[in-house]
C-alpha positions as CSV (number, residue, x, y, z in Angstrom):
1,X,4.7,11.7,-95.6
2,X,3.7,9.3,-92.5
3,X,6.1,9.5,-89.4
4,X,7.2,5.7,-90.5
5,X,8.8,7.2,-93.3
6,X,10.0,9.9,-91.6
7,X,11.8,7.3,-89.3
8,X,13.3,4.9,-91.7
9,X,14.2,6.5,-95.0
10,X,16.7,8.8,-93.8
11,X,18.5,5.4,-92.0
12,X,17.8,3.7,-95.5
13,X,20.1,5.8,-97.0
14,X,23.1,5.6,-94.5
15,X,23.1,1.9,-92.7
16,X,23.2,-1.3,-94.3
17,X,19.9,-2.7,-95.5
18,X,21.1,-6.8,-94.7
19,X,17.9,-7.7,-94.7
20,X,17.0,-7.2,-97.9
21,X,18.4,-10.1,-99.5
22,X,16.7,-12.5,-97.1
23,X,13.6,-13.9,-98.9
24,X,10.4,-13.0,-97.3
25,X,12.0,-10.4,-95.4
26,X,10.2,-6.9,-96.5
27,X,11.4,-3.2,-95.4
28,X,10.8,-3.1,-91.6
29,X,8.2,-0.8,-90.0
30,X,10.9,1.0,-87.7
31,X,14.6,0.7,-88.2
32,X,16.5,2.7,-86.0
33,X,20.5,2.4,-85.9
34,X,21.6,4.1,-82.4
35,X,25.4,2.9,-83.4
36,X,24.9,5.4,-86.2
37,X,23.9,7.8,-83.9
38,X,21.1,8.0,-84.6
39,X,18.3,9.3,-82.6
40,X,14.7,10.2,-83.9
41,X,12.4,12.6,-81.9
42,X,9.2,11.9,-80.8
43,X,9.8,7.5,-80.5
44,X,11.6,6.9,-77.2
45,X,12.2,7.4,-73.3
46,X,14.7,7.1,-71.3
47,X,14.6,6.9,-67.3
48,X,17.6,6.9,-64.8
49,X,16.5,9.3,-62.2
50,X,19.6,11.0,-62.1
51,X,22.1,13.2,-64.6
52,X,24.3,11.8,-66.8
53,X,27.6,12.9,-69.1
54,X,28.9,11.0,-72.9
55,X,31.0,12.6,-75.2
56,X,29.7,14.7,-77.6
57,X,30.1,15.1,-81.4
58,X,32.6,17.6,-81.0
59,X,34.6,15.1,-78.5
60,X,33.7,17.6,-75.4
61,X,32.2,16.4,-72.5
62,X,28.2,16.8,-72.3
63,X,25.4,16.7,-70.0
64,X,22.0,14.7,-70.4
65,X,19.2,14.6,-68.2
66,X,17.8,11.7,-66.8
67,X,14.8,11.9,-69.2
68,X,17.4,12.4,-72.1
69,X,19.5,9.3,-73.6
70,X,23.2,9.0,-73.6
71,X,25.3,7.5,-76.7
72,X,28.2,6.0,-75.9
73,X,31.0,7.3,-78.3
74,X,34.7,6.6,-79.0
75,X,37.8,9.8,-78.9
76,X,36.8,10.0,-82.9
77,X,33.3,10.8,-82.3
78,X,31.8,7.4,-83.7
79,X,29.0,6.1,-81.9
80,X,29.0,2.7,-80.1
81,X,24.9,2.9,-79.3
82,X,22.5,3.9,-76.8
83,X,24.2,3.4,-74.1
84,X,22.6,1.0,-71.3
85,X,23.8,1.5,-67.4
86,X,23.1,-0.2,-64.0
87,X,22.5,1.8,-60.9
88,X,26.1,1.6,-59.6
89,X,27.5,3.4,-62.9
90,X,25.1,6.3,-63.0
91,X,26.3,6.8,-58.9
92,X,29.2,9.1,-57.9
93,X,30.1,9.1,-53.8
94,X,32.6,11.9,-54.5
95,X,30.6,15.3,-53.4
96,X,31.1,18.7,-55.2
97,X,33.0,16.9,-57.8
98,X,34.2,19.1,-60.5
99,X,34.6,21.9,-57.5
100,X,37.6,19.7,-56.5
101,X,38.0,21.6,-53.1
102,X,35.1,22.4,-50.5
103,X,34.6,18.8,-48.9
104,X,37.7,17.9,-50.2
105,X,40.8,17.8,-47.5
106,X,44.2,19.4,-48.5
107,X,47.3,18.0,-46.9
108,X,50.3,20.1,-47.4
109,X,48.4,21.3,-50.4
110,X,46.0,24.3,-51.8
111,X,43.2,24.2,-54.4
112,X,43.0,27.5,-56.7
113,X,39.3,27.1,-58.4
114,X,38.1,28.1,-61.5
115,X,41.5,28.7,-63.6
116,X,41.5,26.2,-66.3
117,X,38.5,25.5,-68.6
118,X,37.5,22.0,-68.0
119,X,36.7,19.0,-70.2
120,X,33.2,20.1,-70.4
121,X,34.0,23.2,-71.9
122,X,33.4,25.2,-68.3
123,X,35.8,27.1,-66.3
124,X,35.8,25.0,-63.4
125,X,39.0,23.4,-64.0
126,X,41.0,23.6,-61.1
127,X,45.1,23.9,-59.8
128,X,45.9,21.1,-56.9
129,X,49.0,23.2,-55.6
130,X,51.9,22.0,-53.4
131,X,52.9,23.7,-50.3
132,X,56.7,24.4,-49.6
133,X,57.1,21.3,-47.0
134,X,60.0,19.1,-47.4
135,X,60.1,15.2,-48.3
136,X,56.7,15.2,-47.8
137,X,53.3,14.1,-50.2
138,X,51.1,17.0,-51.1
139,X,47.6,15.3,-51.0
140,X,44.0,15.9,-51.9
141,X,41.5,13.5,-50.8
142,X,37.9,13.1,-49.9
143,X,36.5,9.7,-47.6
144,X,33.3,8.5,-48.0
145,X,31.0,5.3,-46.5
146,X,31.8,2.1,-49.0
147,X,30.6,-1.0,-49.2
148,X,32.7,-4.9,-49.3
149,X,32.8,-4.8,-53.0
150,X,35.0,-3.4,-55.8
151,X,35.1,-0.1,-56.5
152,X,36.0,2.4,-59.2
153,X,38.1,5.4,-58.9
154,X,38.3,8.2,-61.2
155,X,39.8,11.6,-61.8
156,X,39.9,14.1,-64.8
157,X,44.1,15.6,-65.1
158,X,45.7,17.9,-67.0
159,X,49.5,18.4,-66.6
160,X,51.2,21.4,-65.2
161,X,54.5,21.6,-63.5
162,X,54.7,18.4,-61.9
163,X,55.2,15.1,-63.5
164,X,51.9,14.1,-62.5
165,X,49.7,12.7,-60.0
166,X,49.9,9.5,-57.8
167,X,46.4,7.4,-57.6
168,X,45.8,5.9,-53.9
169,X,43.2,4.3,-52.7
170,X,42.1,3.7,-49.4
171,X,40.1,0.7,-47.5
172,X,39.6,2.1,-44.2
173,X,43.5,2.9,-43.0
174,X,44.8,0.2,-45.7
175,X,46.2,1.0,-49.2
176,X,44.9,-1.4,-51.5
177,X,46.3,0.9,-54.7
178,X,49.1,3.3,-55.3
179,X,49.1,3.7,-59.3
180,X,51.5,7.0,-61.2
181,X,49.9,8.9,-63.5
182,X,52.2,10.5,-65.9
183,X,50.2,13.5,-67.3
184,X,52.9,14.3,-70.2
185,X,52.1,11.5,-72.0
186,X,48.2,10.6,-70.9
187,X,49.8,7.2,-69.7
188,X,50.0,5.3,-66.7
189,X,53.5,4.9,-64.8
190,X,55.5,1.8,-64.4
191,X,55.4,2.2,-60.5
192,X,53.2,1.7,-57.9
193,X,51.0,-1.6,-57.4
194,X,47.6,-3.1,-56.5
195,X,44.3,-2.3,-58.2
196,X,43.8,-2.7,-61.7
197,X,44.1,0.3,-64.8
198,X,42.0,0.9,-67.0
199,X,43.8,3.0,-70.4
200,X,43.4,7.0,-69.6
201,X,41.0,8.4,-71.7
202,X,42.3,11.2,-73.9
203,X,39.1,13.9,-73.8
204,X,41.1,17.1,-75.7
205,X,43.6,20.0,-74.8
206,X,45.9,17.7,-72.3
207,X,43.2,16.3,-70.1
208,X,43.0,12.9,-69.5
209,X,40.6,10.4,-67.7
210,X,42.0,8.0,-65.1
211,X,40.3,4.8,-63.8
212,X,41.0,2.1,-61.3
213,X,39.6,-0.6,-59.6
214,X,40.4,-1.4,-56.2
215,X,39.0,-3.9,-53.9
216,X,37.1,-3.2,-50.6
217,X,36.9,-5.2,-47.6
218,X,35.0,-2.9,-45.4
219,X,31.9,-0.6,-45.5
220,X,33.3,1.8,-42.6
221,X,35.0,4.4,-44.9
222,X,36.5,4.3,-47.9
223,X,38.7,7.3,-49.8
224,X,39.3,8.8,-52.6
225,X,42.8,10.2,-52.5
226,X,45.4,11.8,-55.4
227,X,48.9,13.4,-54.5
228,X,51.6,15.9,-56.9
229,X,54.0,13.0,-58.4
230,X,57.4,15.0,-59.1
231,X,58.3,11.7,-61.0
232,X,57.2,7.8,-62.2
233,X,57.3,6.4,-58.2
234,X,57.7,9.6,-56.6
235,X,54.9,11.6,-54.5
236,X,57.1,12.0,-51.8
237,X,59.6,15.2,-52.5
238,X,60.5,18.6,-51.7
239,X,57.5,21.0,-52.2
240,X,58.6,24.9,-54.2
241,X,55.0,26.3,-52.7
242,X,53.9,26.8,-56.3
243,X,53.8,23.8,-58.8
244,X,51.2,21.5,-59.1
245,X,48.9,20.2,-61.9
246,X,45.4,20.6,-63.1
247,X,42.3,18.4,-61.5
248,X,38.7,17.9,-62.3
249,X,35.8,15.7,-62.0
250,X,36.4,13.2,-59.0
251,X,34.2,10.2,-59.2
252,X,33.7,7.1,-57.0
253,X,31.2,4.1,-57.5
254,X,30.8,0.5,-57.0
255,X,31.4,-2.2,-59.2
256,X,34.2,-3.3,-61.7
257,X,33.6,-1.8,-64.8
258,X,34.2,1.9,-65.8
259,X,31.5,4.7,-66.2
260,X,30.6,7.9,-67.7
261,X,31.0,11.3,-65.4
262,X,28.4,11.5,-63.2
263,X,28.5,15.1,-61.5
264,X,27.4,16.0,-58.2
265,X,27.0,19.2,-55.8
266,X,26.4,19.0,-51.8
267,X,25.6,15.0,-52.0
268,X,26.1,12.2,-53.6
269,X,24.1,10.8,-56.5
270,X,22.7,7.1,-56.2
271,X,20.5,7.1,-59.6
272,X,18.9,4.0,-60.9
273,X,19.7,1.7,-63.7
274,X,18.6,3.0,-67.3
275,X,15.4,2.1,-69.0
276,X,14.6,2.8,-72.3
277,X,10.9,2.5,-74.0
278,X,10.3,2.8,-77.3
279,X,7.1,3.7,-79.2
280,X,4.3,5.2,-77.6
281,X,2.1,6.7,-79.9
282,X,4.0,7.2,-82.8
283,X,4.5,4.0,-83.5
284,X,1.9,1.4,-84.6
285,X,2.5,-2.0,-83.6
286,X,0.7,-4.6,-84.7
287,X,-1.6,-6.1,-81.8
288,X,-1.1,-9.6,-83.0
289,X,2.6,-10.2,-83.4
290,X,5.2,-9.2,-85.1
291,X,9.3,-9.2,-84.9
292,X,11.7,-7.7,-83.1
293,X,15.4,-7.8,-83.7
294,X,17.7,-6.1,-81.5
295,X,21.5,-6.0,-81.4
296,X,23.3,-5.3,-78.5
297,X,27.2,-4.9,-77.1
298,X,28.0,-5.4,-73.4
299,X,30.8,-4.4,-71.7
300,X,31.6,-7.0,-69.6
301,X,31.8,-10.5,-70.2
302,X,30.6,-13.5,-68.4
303,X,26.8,-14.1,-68.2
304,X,23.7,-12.3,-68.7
305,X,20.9,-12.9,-70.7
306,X,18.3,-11.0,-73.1
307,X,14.5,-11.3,-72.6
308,X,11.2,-9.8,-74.1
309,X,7.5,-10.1,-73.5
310,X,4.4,-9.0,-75.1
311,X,2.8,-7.9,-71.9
312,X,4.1,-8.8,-67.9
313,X,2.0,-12.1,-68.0
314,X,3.7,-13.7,-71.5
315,X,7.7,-13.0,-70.7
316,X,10.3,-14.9,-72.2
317,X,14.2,-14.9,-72.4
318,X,17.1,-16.3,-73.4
319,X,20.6,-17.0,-71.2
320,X,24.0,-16.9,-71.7
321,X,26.2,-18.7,-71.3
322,X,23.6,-21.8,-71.3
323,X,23.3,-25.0,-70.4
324,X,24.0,-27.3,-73.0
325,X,25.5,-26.8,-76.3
326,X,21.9,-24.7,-77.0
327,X,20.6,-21.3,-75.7
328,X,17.4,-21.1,-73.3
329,X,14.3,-20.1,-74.2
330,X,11.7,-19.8,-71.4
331,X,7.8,-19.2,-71.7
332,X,6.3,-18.8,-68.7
333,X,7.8,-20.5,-65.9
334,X,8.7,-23.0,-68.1
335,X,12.5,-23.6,-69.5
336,X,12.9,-25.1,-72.3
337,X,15.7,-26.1,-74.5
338,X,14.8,-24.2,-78.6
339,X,14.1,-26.5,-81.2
340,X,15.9,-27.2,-84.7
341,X,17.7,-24.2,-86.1
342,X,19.2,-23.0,-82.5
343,X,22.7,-21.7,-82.5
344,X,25.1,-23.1,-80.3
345,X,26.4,-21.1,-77.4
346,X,29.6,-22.7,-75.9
347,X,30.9,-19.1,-74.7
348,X,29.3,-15.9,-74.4
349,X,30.0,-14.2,-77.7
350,X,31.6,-11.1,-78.2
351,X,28.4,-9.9,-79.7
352,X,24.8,-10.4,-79.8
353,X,22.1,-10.3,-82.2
354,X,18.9,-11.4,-81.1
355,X,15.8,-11.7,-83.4
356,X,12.5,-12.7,-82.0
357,X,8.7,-13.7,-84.0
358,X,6.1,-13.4,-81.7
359,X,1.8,-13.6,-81.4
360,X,-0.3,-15.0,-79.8
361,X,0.3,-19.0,-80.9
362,X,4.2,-18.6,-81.7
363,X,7.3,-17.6,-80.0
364,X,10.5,-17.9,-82.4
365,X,14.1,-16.6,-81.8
366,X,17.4,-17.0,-83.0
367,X,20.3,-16.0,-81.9
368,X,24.2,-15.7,-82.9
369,X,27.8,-14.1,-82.0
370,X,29.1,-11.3,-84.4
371,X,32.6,-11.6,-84.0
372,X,33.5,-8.3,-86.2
373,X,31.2,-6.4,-83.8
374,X,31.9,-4.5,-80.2
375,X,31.6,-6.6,-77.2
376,X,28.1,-7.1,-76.3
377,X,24.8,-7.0,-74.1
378,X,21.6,-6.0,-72.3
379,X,17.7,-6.6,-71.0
380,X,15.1,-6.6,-73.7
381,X,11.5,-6.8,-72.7
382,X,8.4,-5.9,-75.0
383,X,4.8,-4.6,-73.2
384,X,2.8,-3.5,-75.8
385,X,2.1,-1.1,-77.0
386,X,5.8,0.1,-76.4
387,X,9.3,-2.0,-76.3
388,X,11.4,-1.7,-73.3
389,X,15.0,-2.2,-72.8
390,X,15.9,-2.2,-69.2
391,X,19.3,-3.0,-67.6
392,X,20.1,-6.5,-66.8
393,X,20.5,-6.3,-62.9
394,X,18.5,-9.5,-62.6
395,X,20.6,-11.7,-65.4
396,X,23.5,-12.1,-63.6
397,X,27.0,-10.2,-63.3
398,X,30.6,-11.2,-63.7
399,X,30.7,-10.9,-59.8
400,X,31.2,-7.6,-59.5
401,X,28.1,-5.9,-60.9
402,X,25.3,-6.3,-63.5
403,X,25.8,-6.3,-67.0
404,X,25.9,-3.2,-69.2
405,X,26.2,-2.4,-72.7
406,X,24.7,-0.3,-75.6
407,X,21.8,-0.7,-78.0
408,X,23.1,-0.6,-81.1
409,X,20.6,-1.1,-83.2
410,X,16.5,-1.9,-83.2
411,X,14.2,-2.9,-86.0
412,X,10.5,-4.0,-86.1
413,X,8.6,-5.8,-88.6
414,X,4.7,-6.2,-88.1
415,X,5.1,-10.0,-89.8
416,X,5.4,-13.4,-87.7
417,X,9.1,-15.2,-89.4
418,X,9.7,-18.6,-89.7
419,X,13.0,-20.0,-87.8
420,X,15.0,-20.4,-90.3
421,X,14.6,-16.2,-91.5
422,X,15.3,-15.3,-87.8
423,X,18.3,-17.6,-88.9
424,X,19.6,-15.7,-91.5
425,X,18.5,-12.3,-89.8
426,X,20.9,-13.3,-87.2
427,X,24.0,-15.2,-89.3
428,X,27.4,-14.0,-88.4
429,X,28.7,-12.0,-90.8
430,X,25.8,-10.1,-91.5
431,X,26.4,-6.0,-91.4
């Protein structure tokens, strides 16, 4: 049995096969459906220069290299695709994170190591304990060198005696957020103010995920800060020397969208956005054309754009949102506005499918919103003889930092398609 049969019979069997009923349309060289979690051997890299976490099949927190890809998966275990990351979101300023107290400071406050088995199935879940001072906060914090962006906070809890914890964030001397954490109930509090929440993050066996953003107006220091919370508004209270409540994996980054764990020892990590490549020599694509159809799901929400090119010299790409009632489709250096058969674009959609004929005399695309899909996005660019799928850092960002997403599903025909099959390959409503 060749390795193309390998590849797509076993997906055959378990994804929808929508483009079978399109006339003209044969079974597709490669079809590979990374929302399905699936992810063949032997076809694809994946680059980010640094170490990465997603949720594994059995819900616990995982580690992958920065050779190895990451799916991005739900609490239930379903995959939402490969996922696709900007620099900023595979970075972590917080050092010795999950040790959660050398370079951290303790005020009025102890750190007991090691006594709680962690959401990565390690023992290095650790007790934030409060001292016996009176009306006082009992504080764990680390500061760090920022930038005059956004910035994301994050912390792994798990409740013990105490309520919970109080979120604060600092720019310089100034609190820009004070947000409750009520560990009970894997919730946020009703107190507190600034910054925005993003919903805790349930990962197993009371521990919860907590993000916020909070804006920063200076690069002179920044810091990451959590305090005991005795109640919903309350971090300010009469210490018994021996309650407290369960901490892990401190994470800081810039930018305004959340992130998967990124863990770190004696420094920081800065890694690089994620590039993917598929092909190589296992699979044969045909020298003089072919199509590609791709289907994506950013995160965020505003503009961004998807591009491909059969070598560096012959790129093209489309935009969102465009200009006009009609995408953009570039050749060259030369934008142009598609032809008959181009779906309009009024708002970004909240998801993308994106097919593409191309050789050496014709350059088709179509694409079309899936609104019963994820929200969507990404870079797509083709050098033969492999495809690559790089993060959109030069597309545009909703202000606070580039666009990313997951790849939820890639398929390759070695046939050139008319318009109006790229059409119906791309339709809303098509599974």
């Amino acid at each position: 049995m060749s390795l193309q049969r390998r590849i797509v019979r076993p997906v055959a069997d378990r994804v929808s096969q929508f483009w079978r009923d399109i006339p003209g349309v044969p079974r597709p060289t490669l079809d590979l459906d990374f929302a399905a979690g699936h992810l063949p051997a032997g076809i694809w890299n994946v680059e980010r220069a640094c170490e990465v976490s997603e949720r594994g099949n059995g819900g616990m927190l995982v580690f992958r290299g920065s050779d190895e890809a990451a799916m991005d998966r739900r609490a239930n275990g379903r995959s939402r695709g490969l996922r696709v990351l900007g620099a900023a979101q595979n970075s972590n300023h917080i050092i010795r994170s999950t040790d959660m107290n050398t370079s951290f400071t303790k005020a009025r406050a102890t750190v007991s190591t090691n006594v709680m088995t962690a959401p990565d199935g390690s023992t290095t879940g650790a007790k934030l304990i409060e001292d016996s001072s009176l009306a006082n906060s009992h504080v764990l914090n680390q500061n760090f060198a920022g930038t005059a962006e956004n910035w994301m906070f994050y912390v792994f809890a798990k409740k013990a005696e105490r309520w919970g914890l109080v979120f604060r964030a600092y720019d310089g001397s100034v609190t820009v957020a004070t947000r409750y954490m009520d560990l009970a109930n894997g919730a946020w509090g009703g107190a507190g103010s600034g910054g925005t929440m993003y919903p805790p993050e349930d990962w197993g066996d009371g521990w919860y995920r907590y993000a916020i953003k909070a804006p920063m107006t200076t690069s002179i220091s920044c810091e990451w800060n959590v305090s005991l919370a005795n109640a919903d508004g309350s971090f300010a209270y009469d210490g018994d020397g021996a309650s407290g409540a369960y901490v892990w994996g401190a994470m800081a980054h810039p930018g305004g969208f959340p992130a998967p764990f990124v863990r770190t020892l004696a420094s920081a990590v800065t890694g690089q956005a994620d590039s993917l490549e598929i092909g190589g020599e296992h699979v044969k694509w045909n020298a003089q054309g072919g199509t590609v159809l791709v289907e994506l799901a950013f995160d965020e929400s505003t503009s961004g754009g998807i591009g491909w090119g059969s070598g560096i010299s012959n790129f093209h790409y489309v935009s969102f949102p465009p200009s006009g009632t009609n995408m953009r489709w570039r050749a060259g250096s030369v934008n142009q506005v598609t032809g008959a058969g181009a779906a309009p674009l009024p708002s970004l959609p909240a998801a993308l499918r994106y097919a593409a004929s191309f050789s050496t005399t014709v350059h088709r695309a179509s694409l079309d919103g899936q609104t019963d899909r994820d929200d969507a996005g990404a870079y797509v660019m083709v050098a033969s003889p492999t495809f690559h799928l790089d993060h959109a850092a030069s597309f545009g960002a909703d202000g606070d930092n580039p666009l990313n997403g997951h790849l939820r599903r890639f398929i390759y025909w070695p046939e050139v398609f008319a318009l109006d099959v790229l059409n119906r390959l791309t339709a809303p409503g098509a599974a």
